[in-house]
C-alpha positions in Angstrom: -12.8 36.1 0.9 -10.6 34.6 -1.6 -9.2 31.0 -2.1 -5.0 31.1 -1.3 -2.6 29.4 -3.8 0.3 28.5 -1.7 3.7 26.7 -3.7 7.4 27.4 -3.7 10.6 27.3 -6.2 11.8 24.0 -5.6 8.8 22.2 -6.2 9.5 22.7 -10.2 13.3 21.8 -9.5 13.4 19.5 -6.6 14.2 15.6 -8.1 13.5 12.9 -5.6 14.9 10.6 -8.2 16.2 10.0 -11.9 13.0 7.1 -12.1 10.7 8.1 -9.6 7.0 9.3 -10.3 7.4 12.1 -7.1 8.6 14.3 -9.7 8.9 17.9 -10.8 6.0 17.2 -13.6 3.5 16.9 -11.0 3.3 20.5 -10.2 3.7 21.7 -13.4 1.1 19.8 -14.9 -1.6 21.2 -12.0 -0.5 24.6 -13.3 -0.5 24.1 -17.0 -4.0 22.9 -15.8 -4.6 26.0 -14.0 -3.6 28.3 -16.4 -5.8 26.6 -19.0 -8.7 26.9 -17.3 -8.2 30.1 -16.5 -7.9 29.3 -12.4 -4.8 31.6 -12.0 -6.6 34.6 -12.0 -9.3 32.9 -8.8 -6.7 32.7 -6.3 -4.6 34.8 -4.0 -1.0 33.2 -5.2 0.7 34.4 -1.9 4.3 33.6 -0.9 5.3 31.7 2.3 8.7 30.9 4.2 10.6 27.7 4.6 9.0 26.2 7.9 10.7 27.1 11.4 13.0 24.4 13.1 10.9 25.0 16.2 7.8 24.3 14.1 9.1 21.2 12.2 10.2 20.0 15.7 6.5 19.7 16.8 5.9 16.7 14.7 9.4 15.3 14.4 12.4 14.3 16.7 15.0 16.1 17.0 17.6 13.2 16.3 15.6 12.5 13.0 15.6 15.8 11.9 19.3 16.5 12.3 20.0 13.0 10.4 17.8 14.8 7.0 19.5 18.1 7.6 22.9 15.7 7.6 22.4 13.8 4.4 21.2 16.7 2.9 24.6 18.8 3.4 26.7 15.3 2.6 24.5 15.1 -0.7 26.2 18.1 -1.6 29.2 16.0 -2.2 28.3 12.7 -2.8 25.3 13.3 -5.1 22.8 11.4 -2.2 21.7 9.3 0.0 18.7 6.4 0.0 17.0 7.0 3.3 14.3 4.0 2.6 13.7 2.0 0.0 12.3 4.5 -2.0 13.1 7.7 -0.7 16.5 9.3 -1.9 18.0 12.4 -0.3 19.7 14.9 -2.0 20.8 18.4 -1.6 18.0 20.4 -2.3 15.7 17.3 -0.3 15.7 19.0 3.4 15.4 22.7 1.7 12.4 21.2 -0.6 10.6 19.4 3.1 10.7 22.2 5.0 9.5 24.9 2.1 6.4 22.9 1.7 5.7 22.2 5.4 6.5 26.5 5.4 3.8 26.8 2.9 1.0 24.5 4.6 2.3 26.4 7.4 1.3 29.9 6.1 -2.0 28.8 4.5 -3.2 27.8 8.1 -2.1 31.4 8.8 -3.6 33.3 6.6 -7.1 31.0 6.6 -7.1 31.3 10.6 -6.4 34.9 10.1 -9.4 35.3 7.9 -7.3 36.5 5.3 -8.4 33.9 3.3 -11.5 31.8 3.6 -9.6 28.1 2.6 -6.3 27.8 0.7 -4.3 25.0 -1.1 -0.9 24.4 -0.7 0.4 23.0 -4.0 3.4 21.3 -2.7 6.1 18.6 -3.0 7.5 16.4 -1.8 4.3 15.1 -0.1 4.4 14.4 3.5 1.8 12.1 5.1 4.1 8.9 5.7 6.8 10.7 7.5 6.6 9.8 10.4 8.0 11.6 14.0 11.2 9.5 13.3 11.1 8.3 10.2 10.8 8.9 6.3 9.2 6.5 3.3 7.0 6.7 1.0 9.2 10.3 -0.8 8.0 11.8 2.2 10.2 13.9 5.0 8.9 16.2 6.8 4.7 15.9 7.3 2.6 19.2 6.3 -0.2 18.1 7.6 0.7 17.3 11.0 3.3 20.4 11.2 0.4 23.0 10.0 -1.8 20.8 12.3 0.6 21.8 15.3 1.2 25.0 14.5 -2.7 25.9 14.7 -2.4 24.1 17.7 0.1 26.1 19.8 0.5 29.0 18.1 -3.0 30.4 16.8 -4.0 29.1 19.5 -7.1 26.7 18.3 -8.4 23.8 20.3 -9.4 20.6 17.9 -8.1 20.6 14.4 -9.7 17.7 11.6 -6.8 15.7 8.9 -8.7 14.2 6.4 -6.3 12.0 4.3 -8.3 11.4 0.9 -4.5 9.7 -0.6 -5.2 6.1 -1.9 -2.8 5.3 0.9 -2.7 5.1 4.8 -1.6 7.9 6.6 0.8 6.1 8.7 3.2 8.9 9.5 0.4 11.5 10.4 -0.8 8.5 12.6 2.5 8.5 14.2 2.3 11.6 15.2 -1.1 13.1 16.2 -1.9 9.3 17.8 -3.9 10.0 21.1 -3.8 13.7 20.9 -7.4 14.3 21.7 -6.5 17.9 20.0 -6.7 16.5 16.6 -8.8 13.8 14.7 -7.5 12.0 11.9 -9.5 10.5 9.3 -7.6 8.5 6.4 -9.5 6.0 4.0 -7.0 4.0 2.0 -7.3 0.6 -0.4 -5.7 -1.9 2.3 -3.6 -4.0 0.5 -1.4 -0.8 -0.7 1.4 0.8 0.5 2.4 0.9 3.4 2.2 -3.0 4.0 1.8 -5.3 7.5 0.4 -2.4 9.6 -1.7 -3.1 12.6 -4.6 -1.2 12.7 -4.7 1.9 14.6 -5.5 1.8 18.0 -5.7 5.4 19.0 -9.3 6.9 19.9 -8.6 10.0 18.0 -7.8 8.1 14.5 -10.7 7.0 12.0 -8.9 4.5 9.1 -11.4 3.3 6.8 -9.2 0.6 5.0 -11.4 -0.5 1.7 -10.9 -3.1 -1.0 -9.2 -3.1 -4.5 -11.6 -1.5 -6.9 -13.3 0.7 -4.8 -15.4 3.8 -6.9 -16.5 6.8 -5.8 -19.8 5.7 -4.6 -17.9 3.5 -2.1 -15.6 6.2 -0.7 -18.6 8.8 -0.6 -20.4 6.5 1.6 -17.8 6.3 4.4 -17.7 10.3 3.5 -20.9 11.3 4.5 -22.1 8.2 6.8 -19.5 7.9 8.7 -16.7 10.9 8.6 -19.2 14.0 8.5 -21.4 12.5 11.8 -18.0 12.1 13.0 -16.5 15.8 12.0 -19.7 17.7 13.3 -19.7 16.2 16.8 -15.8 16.5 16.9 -16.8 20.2 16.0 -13.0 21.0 14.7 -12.2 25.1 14.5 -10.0 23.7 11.2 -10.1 21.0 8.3 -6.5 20.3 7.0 -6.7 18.0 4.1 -3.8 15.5 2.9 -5.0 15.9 -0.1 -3.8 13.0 -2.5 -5.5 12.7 -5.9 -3.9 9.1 -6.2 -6.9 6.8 -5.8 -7.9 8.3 -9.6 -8.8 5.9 -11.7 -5.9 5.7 -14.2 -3.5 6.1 -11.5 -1.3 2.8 -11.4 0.1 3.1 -7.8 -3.3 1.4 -6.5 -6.5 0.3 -7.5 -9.2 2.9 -6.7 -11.3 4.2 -9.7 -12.4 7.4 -8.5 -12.9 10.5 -10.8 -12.0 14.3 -10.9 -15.6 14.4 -10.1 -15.7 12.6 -7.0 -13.0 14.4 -5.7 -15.1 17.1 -6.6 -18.0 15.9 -4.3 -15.6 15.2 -1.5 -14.2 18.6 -1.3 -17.9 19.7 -1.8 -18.7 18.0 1.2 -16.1 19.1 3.4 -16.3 22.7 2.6 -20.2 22.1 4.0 -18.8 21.1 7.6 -16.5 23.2 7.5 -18.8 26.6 7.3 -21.4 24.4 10.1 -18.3 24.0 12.3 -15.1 25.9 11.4 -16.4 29.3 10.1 -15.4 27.5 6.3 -12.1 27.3 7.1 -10.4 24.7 5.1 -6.4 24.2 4.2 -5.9 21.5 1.7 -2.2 20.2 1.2 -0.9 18.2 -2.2 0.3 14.6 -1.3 0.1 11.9 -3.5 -1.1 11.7 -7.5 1.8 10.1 -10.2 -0.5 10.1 -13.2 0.2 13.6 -14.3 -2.7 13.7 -16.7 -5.1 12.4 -14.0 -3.4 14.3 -11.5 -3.7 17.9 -12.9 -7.4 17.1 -13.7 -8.2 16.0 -10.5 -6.0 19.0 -8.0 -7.7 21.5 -10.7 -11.8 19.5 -9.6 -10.9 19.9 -6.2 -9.4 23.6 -6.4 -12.2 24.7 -8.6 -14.5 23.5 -5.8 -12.7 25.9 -3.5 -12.7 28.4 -5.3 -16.3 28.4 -6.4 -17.9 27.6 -2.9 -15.6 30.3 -1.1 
């Protein structure tokens, strides 16, 4: 079975901001990338819908999602609208959220469906620190958490696996899968980044591994396979959803992880093999973070090779 390629319009269009590194070139970089190495013609590119309200309203409140649909229509007008301190809303922002929660969305589809064996949803803006009433970190709506859900209670599986690989904590997908024994979350992160002051988590169902500045590969493989995999198999989830942020690269600036393409590589690698032991290979990854576009591009086209070759 083949590996899906899931994006959408407004992730080459879509501006979170005149100065900020959530931009457009992210995507088009991982395709340029792509297309070089001649990756377009290995996966199923396969169009999806903008996700559902009554899907988007598993993970979110209502009250916080009619406040992003708001801003969104005033931005129309007005030009936009800070939401935190460094996320801006603007009129294509709610559109933008839920098309790439609607692809993540139809990638768990498809893969649960055995249309495809696993599936990448090249997507922005990212969505792992919005939270179930609350947005930061250029994130609104979560794709994880919503594709997550969706498997949940409407394909109808029983435990579903997030492992967060971004260079920073998960809090939003904590703040909404916390003590649902459904779904386990695993997020490593360098712990003095972004977001700052948390407590840790408390929830039985959510496996942080915060790690110190400077951290390598060899570091993060370790809590990988000594501590995540043991944790996966016994969990035995009927999905992996990844929050797949290639920001803990190396010569990415926005923390100070120095992993490689390669790593992610051997990460991917590694959760494809619990995957086929427990989850019949099924695997959904979902873009979050990555601002170094040269780093960036290398790195999403590692890890989608990896699918692609060990379909």
């Amino acid at each position: 079975m083949p590996t899906g390629f899931f994006t959408h319009d407004l992730c080459l269009s879509y501006q979170q901001g005149p100065d900020s590194p959530e931009s457009p070139e992210r995507i088009e970089a991982i395709e340029d990338r792509m297309l070089a190495m001649g990756l377009q013609r290995a996966v199923t590119a396969l169009p999806s819908s903008p996700a559902s309200l009554t899907d988007v309203l598993r993970a979110h409140d209502e009250a916080y999602v009619r406040k992003l649909a708001e801003v969104s229509r005033r931005a129309q007008t007005c030009g936009g609208e800070q939401i935190s301190e460094d996320t801006f809303i603007n009129a294509q922002s709610f559109e933008a959220a839920l098309k790439s929660a609607g692809a993540a969305i139809e990638a768990v589809r498809q893969v649960c469906a055995g249309t495809l064996r696993n599936a990448f949803a090249c997507v922005r803006p990212p969505g792992h620190h919005a939270g179930r009433s609350f947005a930061h970190g250029f994130c609104l709506i979560n794709s994880a958490a919503c594709a997550a859900l969706h498997a949940l209670d409407v394909m109808g599986l029983k435990r579903v696996a997030i492992v967060d690989i971004d260079v920073h904590r998960a809090d939003g997908t904590e703040d909404i899968v916390q003590n649902d024994g459904r779904i386990m979350l695993f997020s490593l992160f360098q712990e003095s980044a972004f977001p700052y002051g948390l407590a840790p988590a408390q929830a039985g169902n959510i496996v942080n591994a915060p790690m110190p500045e400077g951290s390598d590969g060899m570091d993060v493989l370790r809590v990988v396979n000594e501590v995540w995999v043991p944790k996966l198999l016994a969990f035995k989830p009927e999905l992996i959803l990844m929050s797949a942020g290639f920001d803990a690269h190396r010569d990415d600036k926005q923390a100070l992880f120095k992993l490689t393409e390669f790593d992610y590589s051997i990460i991917t690698l590694g959760l494809m093999r619990v995957a086929r032991k427990v989850a019949g290979g099924r695997l959904v990854s979902i873009l979050e973070g990555g601002y170094d576009i040269r780093s960036l591009a290398r790195s999403a086209v590692a890890h989608l090779a990896t699918l692609i070759r060990n379909a």
